[in-house]
C-alpha positions as a Markdown table, in Angstrom:
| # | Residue | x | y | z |
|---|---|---|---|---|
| 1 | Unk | 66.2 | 106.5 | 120.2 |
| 2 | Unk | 66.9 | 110.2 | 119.0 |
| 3 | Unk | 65.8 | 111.7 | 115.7 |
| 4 | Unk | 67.6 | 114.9 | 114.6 |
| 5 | Unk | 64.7 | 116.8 | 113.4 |
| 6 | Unk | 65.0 | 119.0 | 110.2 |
| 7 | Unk | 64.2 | 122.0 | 111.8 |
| 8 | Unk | 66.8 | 122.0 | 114.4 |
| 9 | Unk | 69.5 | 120.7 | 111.9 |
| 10 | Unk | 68.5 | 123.9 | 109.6 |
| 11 | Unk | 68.8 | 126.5 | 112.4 |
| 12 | Unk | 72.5 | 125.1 | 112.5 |
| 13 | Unk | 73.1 | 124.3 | 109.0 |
| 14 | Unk | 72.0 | 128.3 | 108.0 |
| 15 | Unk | 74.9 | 129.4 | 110.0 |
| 16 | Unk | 76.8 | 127.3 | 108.2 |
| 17 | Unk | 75.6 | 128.3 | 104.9 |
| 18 | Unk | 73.9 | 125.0 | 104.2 |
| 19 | Unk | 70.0 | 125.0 | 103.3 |
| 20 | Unk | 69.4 | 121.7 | 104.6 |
| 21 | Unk | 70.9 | 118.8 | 106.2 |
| 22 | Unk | 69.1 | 114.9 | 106.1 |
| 23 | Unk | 67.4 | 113.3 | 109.5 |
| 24 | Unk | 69.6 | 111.1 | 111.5 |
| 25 | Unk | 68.2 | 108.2 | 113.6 |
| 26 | Unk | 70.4 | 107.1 | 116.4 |
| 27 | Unk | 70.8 | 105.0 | 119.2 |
| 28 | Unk | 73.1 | 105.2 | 122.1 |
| 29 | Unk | 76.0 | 102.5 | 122.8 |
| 30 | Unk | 76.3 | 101.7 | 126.6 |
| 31 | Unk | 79.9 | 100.6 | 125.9 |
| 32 | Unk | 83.3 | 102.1 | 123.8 |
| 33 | Unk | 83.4 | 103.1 | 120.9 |
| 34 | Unk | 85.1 | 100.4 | 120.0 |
| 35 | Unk | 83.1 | 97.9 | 120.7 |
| 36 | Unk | 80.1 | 100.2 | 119.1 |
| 37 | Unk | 82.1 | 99.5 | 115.9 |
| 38 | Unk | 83.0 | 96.1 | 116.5 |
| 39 | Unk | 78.9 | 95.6 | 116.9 |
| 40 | Unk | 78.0 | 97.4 | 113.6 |
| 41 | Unk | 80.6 | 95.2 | 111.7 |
| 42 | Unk | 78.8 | 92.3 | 113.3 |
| 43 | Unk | 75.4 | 93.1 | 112.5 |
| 44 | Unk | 76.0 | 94.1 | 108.9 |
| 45 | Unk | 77.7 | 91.0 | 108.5 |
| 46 | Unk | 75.1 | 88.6 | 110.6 |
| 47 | Unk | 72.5 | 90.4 | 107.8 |
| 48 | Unk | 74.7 | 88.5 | 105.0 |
| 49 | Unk | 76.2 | 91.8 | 103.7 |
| 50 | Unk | 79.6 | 92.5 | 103.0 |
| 51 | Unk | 81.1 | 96.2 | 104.0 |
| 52 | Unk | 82.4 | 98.3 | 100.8 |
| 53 | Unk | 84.2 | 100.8 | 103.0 |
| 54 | Unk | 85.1 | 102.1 | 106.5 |
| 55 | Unk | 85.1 | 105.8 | 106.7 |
| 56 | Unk | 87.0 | 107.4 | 109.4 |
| 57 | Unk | 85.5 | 110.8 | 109.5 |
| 58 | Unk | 86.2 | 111.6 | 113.2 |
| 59 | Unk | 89.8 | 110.9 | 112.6 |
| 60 | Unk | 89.7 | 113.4 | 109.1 |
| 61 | Unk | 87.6 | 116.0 | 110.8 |
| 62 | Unk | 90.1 | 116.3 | 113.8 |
| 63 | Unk | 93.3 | 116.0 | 111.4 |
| 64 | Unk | 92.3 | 118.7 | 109.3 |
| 65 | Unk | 90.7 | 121.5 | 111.6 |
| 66 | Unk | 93.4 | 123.4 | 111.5 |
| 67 | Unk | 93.8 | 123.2 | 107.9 |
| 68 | Unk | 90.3 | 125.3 | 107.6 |
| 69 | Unk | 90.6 | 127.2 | 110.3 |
| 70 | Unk | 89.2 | 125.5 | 112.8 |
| 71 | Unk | 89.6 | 124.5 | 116.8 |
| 72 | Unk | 86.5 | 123.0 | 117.4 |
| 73 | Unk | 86.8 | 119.3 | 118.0 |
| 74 | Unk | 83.2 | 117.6 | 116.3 |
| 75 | Unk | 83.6 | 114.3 | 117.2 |
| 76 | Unk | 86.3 | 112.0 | 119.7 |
| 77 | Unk | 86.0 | 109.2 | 117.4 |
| 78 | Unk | 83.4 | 108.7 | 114.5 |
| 79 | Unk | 83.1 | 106.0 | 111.5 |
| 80 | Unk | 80.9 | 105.3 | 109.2 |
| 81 | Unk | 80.1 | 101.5 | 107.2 |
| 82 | Unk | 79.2 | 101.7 | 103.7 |
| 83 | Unk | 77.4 | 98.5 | 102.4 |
| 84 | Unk | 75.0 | 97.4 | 99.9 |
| 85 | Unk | 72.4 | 94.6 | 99.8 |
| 86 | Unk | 72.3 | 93.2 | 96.1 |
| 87 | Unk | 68.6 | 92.2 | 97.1 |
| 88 | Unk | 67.3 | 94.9 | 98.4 |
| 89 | Unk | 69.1 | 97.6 | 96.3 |
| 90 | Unk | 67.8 | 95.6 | 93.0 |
| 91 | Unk | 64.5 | 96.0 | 94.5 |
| 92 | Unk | 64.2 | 99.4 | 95.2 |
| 93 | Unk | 65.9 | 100.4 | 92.0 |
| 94 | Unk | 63.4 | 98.8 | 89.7 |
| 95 | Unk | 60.7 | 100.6 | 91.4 |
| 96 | Unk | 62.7 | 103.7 | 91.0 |
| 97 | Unk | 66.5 | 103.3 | 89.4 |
| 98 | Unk | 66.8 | 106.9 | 90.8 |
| 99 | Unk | 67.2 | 105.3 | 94.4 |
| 100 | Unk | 70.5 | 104.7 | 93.2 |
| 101 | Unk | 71.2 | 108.1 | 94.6 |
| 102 | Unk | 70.7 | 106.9 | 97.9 |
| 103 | Unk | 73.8 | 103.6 | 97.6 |
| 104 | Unk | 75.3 | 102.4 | 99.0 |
| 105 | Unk | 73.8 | 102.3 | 102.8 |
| 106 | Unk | 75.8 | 103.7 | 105.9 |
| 107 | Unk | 75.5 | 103.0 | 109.8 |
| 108 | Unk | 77.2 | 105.3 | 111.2 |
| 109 | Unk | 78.7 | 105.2 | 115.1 |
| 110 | Unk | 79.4 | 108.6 | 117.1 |
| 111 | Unk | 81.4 | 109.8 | 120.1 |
| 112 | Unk | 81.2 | 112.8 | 121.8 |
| 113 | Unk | 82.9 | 113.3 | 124.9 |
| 114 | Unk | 82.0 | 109.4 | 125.7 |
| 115 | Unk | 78.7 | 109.0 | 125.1 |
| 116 | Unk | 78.9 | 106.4 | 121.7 |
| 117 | Unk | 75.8 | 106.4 | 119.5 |
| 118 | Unk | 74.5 | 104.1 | 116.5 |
| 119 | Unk | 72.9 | 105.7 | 113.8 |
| 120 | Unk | 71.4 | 106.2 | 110.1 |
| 121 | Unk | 70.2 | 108.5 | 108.1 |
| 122 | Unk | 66.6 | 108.6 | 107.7 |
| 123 | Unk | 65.3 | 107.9 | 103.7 |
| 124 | Unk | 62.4 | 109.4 | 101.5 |
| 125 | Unk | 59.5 | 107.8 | 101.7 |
| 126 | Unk | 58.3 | 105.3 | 99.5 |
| 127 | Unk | 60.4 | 102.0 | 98.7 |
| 128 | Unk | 63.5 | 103.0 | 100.0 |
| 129 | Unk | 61.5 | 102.7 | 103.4 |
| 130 | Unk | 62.5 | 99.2 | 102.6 |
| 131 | Unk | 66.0 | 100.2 | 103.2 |
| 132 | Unk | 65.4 | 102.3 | 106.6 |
| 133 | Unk | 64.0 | 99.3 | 108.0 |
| 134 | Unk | 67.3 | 97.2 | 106.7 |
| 135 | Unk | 69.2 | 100.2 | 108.9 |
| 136 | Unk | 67.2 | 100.5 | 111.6 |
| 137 | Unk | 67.4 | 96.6 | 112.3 |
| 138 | Unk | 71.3 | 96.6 | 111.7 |
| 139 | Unk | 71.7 | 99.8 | 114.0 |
| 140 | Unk | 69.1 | 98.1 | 116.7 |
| 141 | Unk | 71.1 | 94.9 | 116.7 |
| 142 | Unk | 74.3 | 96.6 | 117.2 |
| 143 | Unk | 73.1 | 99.1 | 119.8 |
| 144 | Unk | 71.4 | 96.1 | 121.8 |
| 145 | Unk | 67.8 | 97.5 | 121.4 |
């Protein structure tokens, strides 16, 4: 397991002109990136949850670097799975209906230059802890921790 700590992502994110940037927990994937993916799909679905959305943000960073004046390459290949749980996010919501800020959920899988990782980002504390734990079992399952 890795936890990108706040400190480290604000020494980046000030050079970026960003004041801070959310902890990420993540995992690594001994396999491809495909079959990262094809292991998050499985373990949000084994958890009875249906995926909202697919975001293919690796393939929008790298098509439109050059558009904003950029060469770097971020990521080979990265995704992200947007779900809810109606039990959970019912939950969580009457304690707070503020948390609503924080739907619907994402997992997230990585690649950079072949090492795949699994990954979340990390919630307040409180009752959305209930949520983190939903995440960090999906993101466990599919990494094969």
């Amino acid at each position: 397991m890795f936890r990108l700590g706040s400190a480290a992502l604000l020494a980046v994110g000030l050079g970026a002109g960003v004041a801070l940037a959310q902890d990420a927990t993540t995992y690594p994937f001994d396999g491809s990136f495909d079959d990262a993916t094809f292991a998050v799909e499985n373990a949000i679905v084994n958890k009875g949850l249906v995926i909202d959305y697919r975001s293919h943000v690796g393939e929008m960073l790298n098509r439109t670097g050059a558009d904003v004046g950029s060469d770097v390459k971020i990521f080979d290949a990265a995704d992200v799975f947007l779900f809810c749980s109606a039990q959970v996010s019912r939950k969580v919501m009457e304690a707070d209906p503020m948390n609503i800020a924080h739907c619907p959920y994402g997992v997230f899988v990585t690649d950079r230059e072949g090492a795949v990782s699994i990954g979340y980002r990390n919630l307040p504390e409180g009752t959305m802890q209930e949520v983190q734990v939903l995440l960090d079992e999906i993101a466990r399952e599919a990494a094969g921790q």
